[in-house]
N, C-alpha and C positions, 0 to 999 in steps of 0.2 A: 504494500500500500504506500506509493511512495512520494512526499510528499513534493509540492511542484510552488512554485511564486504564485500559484493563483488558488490554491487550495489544496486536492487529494483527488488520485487516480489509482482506480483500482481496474483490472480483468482478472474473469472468473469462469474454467470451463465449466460448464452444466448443465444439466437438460439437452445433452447432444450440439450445443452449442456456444457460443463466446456470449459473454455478459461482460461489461464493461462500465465504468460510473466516471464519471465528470462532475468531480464536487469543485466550486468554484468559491467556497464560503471557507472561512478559515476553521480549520482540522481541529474542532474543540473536541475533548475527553469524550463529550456525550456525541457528536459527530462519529467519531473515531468508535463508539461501541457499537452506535446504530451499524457503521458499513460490514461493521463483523458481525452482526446480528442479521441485517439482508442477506449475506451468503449464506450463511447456516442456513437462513428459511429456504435459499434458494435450491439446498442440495434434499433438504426436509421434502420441498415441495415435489422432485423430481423421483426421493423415495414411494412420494405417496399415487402421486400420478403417471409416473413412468407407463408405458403401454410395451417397451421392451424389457422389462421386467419383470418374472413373470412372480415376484415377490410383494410387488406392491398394490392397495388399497384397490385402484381400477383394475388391475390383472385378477385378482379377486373376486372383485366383486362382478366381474364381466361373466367368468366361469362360473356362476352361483356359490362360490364355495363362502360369501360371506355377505349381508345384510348390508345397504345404507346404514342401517342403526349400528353397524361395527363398525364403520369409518369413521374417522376423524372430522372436528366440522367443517374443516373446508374442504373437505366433498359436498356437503349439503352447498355451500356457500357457490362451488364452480357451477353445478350440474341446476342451480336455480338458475345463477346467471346464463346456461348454456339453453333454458325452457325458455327464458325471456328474447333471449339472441334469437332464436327460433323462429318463435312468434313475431317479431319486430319485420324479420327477413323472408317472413311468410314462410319459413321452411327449407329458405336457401343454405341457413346454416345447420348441422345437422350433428348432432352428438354421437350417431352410430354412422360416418358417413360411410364406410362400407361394411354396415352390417355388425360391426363389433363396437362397443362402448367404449368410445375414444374422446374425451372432451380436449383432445392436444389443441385444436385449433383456439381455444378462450386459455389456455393456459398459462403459454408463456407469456403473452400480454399482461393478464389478472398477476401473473408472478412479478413480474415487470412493473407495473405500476403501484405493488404491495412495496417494492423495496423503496418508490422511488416518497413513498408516503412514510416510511418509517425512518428514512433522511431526513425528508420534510417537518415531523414533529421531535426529530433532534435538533431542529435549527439549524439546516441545511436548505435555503429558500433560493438559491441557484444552482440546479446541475439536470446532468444529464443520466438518465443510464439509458442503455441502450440491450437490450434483450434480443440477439440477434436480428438485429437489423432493423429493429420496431424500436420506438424511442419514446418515451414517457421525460419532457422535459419541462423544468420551471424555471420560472424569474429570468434571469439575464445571463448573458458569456462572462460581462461584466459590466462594472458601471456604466450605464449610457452604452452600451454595446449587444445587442440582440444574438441569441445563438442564430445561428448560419448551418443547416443541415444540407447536404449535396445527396441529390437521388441516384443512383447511378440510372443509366440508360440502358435498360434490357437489350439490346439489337447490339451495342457498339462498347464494345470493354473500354472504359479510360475515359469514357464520355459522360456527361451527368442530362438527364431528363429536365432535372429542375433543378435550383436552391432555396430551400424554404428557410425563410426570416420566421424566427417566434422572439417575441418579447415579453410572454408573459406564456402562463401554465399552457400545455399541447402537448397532446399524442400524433405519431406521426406512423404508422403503420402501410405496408408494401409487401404485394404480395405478389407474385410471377412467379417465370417461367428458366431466365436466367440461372439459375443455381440450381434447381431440380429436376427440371424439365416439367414437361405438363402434369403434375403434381395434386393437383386440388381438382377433386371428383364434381362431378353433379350429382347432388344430393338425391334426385330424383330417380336417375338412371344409372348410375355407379360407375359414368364413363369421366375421362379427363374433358377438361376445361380448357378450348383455346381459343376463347373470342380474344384474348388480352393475352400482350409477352408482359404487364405487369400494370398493376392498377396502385396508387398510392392514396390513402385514403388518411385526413386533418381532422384529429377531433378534439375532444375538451380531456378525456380519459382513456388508456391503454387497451382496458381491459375489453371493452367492447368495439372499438376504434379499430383492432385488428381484428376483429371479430367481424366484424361488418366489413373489411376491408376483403375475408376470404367470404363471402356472402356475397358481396356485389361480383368480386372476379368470376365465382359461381353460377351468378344470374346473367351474365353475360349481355348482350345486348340490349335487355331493362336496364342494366346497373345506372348510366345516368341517370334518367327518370327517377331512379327508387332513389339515391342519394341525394335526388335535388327536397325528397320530402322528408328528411331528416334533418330538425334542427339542431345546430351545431357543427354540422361535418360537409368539408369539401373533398372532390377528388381530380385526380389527373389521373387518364389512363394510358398508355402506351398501345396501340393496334399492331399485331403481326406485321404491317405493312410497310409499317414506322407512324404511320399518321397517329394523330393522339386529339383525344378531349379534355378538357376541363370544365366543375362545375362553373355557374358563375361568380361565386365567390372565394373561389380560390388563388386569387389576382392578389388578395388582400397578404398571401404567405408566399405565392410562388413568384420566382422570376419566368 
């Protein structure tokens, strides 16, 4: 955890992927427990939800071999928000999206935004974390200076899509095709997904923010429309072709 002129940076493998924090507030004791306390939960969270493990709470409880009322509460806490995401997305979002009890798609978000709020009530009121690739940030880079996020460009390695300016609290969540290939199913038909090489989706909170972001990639050629009726959240999308949309108010964060 080591400390830098502008605060404290930490990376974290887990959940099969990099986790990363950008504290930009000076490194107090109770700062410094909190970042140690976010990784514990983060590798806790990965015990309990893992879906390649066949030890933990969802492997479990997917097999029958163990009740919701034997899990821990945030199981109850992911799998309400994953009923709500559901509903919201008419269905696009899907907890069993091929058929097994997988809530990975609200996970690493909801995990993501837990640590970036137990910062937060340490008196950590600028930073970053970043939860493979999805970003839960607040306050400022620094005084009078706005964080600056670069999307990368699905079609063109070394190229960025956008730059999104936040000056104040935002989740920034992105979901393609680049890194996995065609990855995120339709929930309907349990085939891949390629109206989009990547959809980036601006909201107020993590947790649902990349939730809805694999929901609209999902819903594929609705997704504008359906995002334009969600208050709070804008998107940019990338087309196979390279052509791209934006809502209308996401002029307000993107270049």
């Amino acid at each position: 955890m080591p400390d830098t002129a502008r605060g404290l940076r930490h990376v974290e493998h887990v959940m099969g992927t990099v986790f990363s924090f950008d504290i930009r507030d000076e490194p107090t004791p109770a700062i410094r427990f909190a970042l140690t306390e976010a990784v514990r939960q983060l590798h806790e969270v990965d015990a309990v939800f893992s879906t390649y493990r066949s030890d933990s709470h969802i492997s479990r409880l997917d097999r029958g071999e163990i009740h919701l009322d034997d899990c821990p509460p945030e199981v109850h806490e992911v799998l309400s928000l994953c009923a709500q995401a559901a509903h919201v997305t008419d269905g696009w979002f899907s907890v069993i999206p091929a058929g097994a009890l997988d809530p990975s798609g609200l996970v690493k978000g909801w995990a993501t935004e837990a640590a970036s709020r137990l910062l937060h009530e340490a008196g950590a009121h600028h930073t970053c974390v970043n939860g493979g690739g999805d970003l839960q940030i607040r306050g400022r880079a620094s005084p009078g200076t706005p964080w600056r996020i670069g999307i990368a460009h699905p079609l063109h390695r070394g190229r960025l899509a956008t730059v999104i300016t936040a000056d104040h609290d935002l989740a920034v969540a992105t979901s393609g095709t680049a890194e996995r290939g065609a990855h995120i199913l339709d929930p309907h038909t349990g085939t891949p997904v390629t109206a989009f090489a990547s959809l980036t989706l601006i909201g107020p909170a993590l947790a649902l923010t990349d939730t809805y972001a694999t929901a609209a990639f999902a819903r594929g050629d609705g997704a504008r429309d359906w995002v334009e009726t969600l208050d709070g959240y804008e998107a940019l999308a990338v087309l196979p072709d390279g052509q791209e949309w934006r809502t209308p108010g996401f002029r307000r964060y993107g270049s």
